[in-house]
C-alpha positions in Angstrom: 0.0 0.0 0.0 1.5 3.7 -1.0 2.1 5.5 1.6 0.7 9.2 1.7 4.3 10.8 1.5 5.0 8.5 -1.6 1.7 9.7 -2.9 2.6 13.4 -2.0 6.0 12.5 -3.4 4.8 11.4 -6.7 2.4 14.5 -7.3 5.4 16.9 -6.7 8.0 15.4 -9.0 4.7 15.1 -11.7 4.4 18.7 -11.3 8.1 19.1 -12.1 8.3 16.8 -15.0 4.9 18.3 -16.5 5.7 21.8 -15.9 9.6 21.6 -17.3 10.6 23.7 -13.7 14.1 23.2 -12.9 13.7 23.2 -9.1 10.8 22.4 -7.9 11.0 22.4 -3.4 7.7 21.9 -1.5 6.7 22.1 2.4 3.3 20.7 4.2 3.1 22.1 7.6 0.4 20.7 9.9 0.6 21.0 13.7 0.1 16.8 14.5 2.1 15.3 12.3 6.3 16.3 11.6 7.0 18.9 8.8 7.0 16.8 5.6 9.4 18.3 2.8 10.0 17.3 -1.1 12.7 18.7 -3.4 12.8 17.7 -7.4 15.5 19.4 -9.3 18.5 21.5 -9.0 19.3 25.0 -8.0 21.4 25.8 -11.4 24.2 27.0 -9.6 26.7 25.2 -7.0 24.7 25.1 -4.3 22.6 21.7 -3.9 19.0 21.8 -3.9 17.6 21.0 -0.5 14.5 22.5 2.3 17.1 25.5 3.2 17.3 26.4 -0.5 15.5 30.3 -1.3 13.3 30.5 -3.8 11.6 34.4 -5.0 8.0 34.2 -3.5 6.8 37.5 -5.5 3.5 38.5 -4.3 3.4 36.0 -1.6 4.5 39.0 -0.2 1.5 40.9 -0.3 0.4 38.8 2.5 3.0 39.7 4.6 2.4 43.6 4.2 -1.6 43.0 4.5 -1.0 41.6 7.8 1.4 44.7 9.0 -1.7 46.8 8.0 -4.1 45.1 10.0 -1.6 45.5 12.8 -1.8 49.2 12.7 -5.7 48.9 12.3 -5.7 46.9 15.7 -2.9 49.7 17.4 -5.4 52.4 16.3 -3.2 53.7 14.2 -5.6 53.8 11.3 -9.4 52.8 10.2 -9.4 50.7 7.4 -12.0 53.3 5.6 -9.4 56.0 6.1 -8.4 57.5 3.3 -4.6 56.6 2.8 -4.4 60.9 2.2 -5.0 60.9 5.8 -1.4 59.4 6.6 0.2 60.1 3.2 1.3 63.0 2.0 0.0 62.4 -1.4 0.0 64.0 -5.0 -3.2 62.5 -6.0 -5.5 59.1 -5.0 -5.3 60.2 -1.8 -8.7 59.5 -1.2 -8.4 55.7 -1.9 -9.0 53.9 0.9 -7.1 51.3 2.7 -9.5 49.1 2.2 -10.4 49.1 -1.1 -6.0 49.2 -1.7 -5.9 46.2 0.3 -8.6 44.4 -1.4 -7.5 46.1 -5.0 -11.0 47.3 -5.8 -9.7 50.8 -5.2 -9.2 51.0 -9.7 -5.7 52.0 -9.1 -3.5 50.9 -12.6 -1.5 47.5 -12.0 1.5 49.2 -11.8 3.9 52.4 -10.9 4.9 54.9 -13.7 6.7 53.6 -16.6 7.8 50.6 -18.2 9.5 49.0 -15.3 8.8 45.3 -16.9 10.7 47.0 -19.9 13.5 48.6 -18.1 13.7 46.5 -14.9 14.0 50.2 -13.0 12.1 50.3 -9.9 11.4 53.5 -8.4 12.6 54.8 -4.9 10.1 55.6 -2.5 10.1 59.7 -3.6 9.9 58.9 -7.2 7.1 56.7 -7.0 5.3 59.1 -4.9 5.7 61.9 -7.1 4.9 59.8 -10.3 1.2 59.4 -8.6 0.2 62.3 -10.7 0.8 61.0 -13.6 -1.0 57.3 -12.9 -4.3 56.5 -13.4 -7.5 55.8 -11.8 -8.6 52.8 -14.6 -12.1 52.1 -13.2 -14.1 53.8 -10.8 -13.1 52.9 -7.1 -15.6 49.9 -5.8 -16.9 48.8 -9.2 -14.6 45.5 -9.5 -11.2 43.9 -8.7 -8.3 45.0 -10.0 -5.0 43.9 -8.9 -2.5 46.7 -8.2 1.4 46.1 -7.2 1.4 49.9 -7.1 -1.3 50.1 -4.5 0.6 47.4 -2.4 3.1 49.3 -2.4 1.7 52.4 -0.9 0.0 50.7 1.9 4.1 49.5 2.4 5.1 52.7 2.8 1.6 53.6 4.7 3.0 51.2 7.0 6.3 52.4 8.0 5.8 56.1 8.1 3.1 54.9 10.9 5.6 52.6 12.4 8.4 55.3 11.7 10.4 53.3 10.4 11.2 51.1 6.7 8.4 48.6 5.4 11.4 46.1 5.7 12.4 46.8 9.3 9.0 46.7 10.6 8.5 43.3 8.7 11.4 41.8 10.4 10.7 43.2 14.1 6.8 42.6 14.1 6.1 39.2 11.9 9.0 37.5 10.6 11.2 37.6 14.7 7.9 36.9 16.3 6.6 33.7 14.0 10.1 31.9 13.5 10.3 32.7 9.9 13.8 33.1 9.8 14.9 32.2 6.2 13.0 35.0 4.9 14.1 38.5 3.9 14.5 41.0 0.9 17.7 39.4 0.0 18.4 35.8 -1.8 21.8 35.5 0.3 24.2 32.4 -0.9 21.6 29.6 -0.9 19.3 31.0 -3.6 18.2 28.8 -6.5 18.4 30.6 -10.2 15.3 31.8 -11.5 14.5 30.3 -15.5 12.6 31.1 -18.2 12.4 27.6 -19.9 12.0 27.7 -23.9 8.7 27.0 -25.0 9.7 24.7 -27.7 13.3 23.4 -26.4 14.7 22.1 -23.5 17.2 25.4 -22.7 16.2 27.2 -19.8 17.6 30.6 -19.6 18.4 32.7 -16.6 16.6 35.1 -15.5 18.5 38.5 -14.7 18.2 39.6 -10.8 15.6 42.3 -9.8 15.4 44.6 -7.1 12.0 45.8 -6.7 12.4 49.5 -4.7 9.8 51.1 -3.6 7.3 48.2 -4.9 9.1 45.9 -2.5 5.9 45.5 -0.4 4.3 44.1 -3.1 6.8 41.4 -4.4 10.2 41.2 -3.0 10.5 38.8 -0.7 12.6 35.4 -0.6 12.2 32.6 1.6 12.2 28.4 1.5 9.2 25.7 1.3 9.3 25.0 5.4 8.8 29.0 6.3 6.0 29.3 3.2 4.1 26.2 5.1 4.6 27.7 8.4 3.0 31.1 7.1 0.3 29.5 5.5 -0.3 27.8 8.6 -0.6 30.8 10.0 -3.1 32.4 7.9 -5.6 29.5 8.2 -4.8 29.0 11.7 -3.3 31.9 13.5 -4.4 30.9 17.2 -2.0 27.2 16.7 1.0 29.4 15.9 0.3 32.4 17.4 -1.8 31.7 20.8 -1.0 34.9 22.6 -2.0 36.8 19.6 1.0 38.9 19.2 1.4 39.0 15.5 -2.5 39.8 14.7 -5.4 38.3 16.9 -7.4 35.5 15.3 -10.5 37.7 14.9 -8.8 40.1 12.7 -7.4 37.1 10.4 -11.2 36.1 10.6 -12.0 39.5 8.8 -9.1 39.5 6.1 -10.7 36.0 5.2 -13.9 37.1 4.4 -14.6 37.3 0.8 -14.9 41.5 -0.4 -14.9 40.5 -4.0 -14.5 37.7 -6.8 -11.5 37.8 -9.0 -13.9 36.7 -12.4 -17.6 37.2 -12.5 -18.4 34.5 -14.4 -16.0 31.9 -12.4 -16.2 32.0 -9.0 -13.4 30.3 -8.1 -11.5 32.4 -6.1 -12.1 35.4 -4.1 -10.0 39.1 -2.3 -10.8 39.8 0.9 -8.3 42.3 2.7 -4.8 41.3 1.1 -5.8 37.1 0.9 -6.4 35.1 -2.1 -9.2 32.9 -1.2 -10.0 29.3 -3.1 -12.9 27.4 -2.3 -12.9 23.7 -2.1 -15.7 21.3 -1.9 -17.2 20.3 1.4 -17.2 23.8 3.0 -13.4 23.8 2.5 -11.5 27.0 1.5 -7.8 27.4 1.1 -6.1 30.8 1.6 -3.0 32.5 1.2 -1.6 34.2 -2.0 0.3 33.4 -5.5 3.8 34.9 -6.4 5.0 35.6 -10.0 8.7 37.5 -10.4 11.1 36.4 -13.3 12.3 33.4 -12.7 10.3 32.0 -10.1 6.5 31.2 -9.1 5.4 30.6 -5.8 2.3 29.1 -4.4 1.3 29.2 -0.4 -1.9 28.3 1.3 -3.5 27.1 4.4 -6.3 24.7 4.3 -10.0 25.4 6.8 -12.9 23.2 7.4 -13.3 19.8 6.2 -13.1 16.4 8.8 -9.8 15.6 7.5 -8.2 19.1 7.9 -5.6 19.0 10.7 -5.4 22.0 12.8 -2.2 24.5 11.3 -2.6 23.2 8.0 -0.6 24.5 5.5 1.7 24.0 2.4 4.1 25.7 0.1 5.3 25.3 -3.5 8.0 27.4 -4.6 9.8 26.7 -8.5 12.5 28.3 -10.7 10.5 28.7 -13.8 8.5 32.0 -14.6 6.4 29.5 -16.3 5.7 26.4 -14.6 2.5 27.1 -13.8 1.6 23.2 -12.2 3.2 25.5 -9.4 -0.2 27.6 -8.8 -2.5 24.5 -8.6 0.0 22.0 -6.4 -0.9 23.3 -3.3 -4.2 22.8 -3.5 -4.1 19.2 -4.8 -1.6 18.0 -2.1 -3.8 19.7 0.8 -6.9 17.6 -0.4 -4.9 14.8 -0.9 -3.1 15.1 2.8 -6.9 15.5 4.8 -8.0 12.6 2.5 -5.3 9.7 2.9 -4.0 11.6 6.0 -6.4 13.1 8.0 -6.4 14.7 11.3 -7.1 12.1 14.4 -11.0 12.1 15.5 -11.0 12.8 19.2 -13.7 10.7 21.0 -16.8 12.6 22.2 -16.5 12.8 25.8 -20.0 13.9 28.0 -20.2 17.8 29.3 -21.9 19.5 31.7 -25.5 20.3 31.5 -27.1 23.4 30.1 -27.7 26.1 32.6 -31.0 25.7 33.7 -32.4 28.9 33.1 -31.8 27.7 29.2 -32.7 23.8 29.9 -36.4 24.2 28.8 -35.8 26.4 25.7 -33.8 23.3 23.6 -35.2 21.7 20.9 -37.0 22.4 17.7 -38.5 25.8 17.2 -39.9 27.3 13.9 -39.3 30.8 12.3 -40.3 32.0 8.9 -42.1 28.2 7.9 -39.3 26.2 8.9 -37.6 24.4 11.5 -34.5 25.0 13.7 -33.0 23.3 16.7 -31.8 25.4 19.5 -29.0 22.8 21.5 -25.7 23.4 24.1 -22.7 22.3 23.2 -19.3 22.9 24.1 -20.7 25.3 26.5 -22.4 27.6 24.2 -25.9 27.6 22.7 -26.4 26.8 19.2 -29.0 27.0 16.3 -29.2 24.9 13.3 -31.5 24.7 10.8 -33.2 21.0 10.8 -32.4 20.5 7.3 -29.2 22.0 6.9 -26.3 19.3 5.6 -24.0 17.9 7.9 -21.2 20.2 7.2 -23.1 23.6 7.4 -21.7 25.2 10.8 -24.3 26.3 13.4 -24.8 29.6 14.1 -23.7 30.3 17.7 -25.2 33.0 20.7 -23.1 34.4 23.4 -24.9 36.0 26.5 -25.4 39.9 27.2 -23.8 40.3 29.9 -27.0 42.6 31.2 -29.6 41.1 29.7 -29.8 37.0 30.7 -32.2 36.4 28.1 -30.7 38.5 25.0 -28.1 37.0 23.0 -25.7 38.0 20.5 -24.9 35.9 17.4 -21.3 35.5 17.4 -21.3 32.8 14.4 -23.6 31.5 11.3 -26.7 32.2 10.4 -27.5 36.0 11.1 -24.1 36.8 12.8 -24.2 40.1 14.5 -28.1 40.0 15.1 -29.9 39.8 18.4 -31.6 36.5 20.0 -34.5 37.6 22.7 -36.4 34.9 24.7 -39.5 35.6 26.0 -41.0 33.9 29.2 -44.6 33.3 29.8 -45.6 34.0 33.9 -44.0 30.7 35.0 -40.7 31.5 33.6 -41.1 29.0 30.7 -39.8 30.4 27.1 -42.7 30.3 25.2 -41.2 32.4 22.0 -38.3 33.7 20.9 -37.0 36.7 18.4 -34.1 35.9 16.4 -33.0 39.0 14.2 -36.6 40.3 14.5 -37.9 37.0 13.2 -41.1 35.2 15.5 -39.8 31.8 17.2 -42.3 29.4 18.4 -42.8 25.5 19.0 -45.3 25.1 16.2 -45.4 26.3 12.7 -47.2 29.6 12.2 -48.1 31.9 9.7 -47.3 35.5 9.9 -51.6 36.2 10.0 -52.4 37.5 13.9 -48.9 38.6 14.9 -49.5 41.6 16.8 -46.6 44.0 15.8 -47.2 46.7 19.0 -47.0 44.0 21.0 -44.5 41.3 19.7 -46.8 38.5 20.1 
């Protein structure tokens, strides 16, 4: 019988061999099993290919400043629907707003002044800030995504002039010291594979020259190896297994930048923006997030897996390659994920009895119906919860957590109608004999809507 690494195995040097990449290195990070590596290849220079060898992630590193920008949002040190004006001295587009920047829905051109693709030149910090006046706004703000390295690369510099200090320095002291990721930086240092572009109709692969990326270093300069890739992904899927004392960004805010803000293709929705993630739904309720990289040379591929009964908590995996053109790169990830929960997956821990519900909520569980249908209100795990009957297996509950005030008002912290209000109402014996959920009439029996009594609530 294979075993799932020699299945893993096999997938990665397939992806090599199909996608003609030279160096192919690969990390799965998961937090109950060992970190499981796979190199295919060779560097193309004297250094031997191996876990420790640097690849160019490109605009994995969007991710990276994303997250720095959230940090300031939870210091205070800006509102996400700030203009970036606010904090920028600006010659124009100062009224784009962090969030649409971060979600690139703010129409900002793709990139900074120029033919930098042409010339290789990448602006310092002042040039590119002065060449803002002669960039474009190429669709109105809002109306769709739009990716923008030159964006990126203002909410960079955003980020230090809050921070007072360089986007690099404040990477290095607030993310990369604090999570471990210690083979990453702005430089390839000596154990850096060569980047290719491999001949469409030959076997030569050519070397790509070195780029340094200036000012739009926020955006795409960043090196690093498989095992620190899987260990960010990790993070990003599961922040509270690698982070538990929240120091790099609390769970809740990674919550937010997972939440989809806009599709990347109306007509496929395969993937998703929210605030600086790529987001890639699986099936099953299963969605994999992290980011892409492109730079010459080199393509890059990191995400972390969520939901699913085989998902193991701190799931995460990296591709990185040495061809500007091996695309096999972009989909690996995702195929060795699935493959990991589905030959692999996370140990089932037994169900173990709890302790009751409190009793003021004992006679309230059980099947109630709103709008024509039916729900069941049940505690678990020390919180009530609200299904619908009907819903699939997989669907999560929506969850209530007490006001602290108001014993029988609860807020929905989860699912169904998140955000919205849960009132019970007691008859003179103290029995719950209706409830409001987001306005919505609760009771034990189907109802219509004919004879509810709007002044009253009954």
């Amino acid at each position: 019988m294979i075993s799932v690494h020699d299945r893993l195995g096999r997938m990665v040097r397939q992806a090599q061999v199909h996608g003609r990449i030279p160096a192919v290195s690969v990390a799965l990070h998961r937090a109950d099993r060992p970190l499981w590596t796979c190199t295919v290849g060779g560097t193309g220079n004297d250094t031997t290919l191996g876990p420790d060898t640097v690849f160019r992630i490109g605009s994995v590193t969007k991710s990276f400043t994303s997250v720095l920008v959230m940090q300031c949002r939870e210091d205070g040190l800006l509102d996400l629907d700030d203009p970036i004006g606010r904090h920028l001295d600006l010659p124009a587009h100062g009224e784009l707003t962090v969030r649409r920047l971060l979600s690139h829905t703010a129409g900002l051109q793709r990139e900074p002044h120029g033919d930098v693709w042409d010339t290789l030149h990448a602006p310092g910090v002042s040039e590119l800030i002065a060449d803002l006046a002669r960039v474009e706004r190429v669709l109105p703000t809002g109306r769709r995504y739009h990716y923008s390295n030159l964006g990126m690369a203002l909410l960079g510099e955003l980020v230090g002039r809050l921070r007072g200090g360089t986007w690099a320095e404040v990477l290095t002291e607030r993310v990369l010291a604090p999570l471990g990721l210690t083979a990453t930086g702005l430089a390839p240092g000596e154990r850096a594979a060569t980047g290719f572009l491999v001949d469409a109709y030959s076997d030569e692969a050519r070397p790509e020259p070195p780029t340094d990326f200036g000012a739009v270093a926020p955006a795409a300069q960043l090196w690093s190896t498989a095992p620190d890739m899987a260990r960010w992904a990790a993070f990003l899927a599961d922040p509270a297994a690698l982070d538990p004392a929240g120091a790099v960004l609390a769970p809740a805010t990674l919550d937010e930048m997972r939440w989809p803000l806009t599709t990347t293709d109306e007509t496929l929705w395969v993937a998703g923006f929210g605030l600086g993630l790529i987001l890639v739904p699986q099936p099953l309720r299963v969605v994999h997030v992290g980011h892409d990289g492109a730079m010459p040379g080199f393509l890059a591929a990191v995400y972390g897996r969520r939901g699913g009964d085989g998902t193991a908590g701190a799931m995460g995996c990296a591709v990185l390659g040495s061809s500007g053109t091996g695309v096999e790169v972009f989909d690996l990830p995702h195929r060795l994920l699935a493959a990991a929960a589905e030959h692999d997956p996370a140990d089932i821990e037994p169900w173990r009895p709890g302790p009751p519900a409190p009793e003021h909520l004992r006679g309230m569980l059980g099947r109630w119906w709103g709008e024509g249908f039916e729900y069941v209100f049940s505690w678990h795990d020390g919180t009530l919860r609200a299904r619908g009957a009907d819903d699939p297996a997989g669907k999560p509950p929506s969850v209530f957590a007490p006001l602290p005030d108001r014993p029988d008002v609860f807020r929905t912290v989860a699912g169904r109608e998140v955000g919205e209000l849960l009132r019970l109402t007691r008859d003179e014996r103290g029995a719950v004999v209706r409830m409001h959920w987001a306005t919505y009439r609760f009771t034990r029996h189907q109802e219509t809507f004919e004879g509810y009594d709007f002044r009253t609530g009954s």
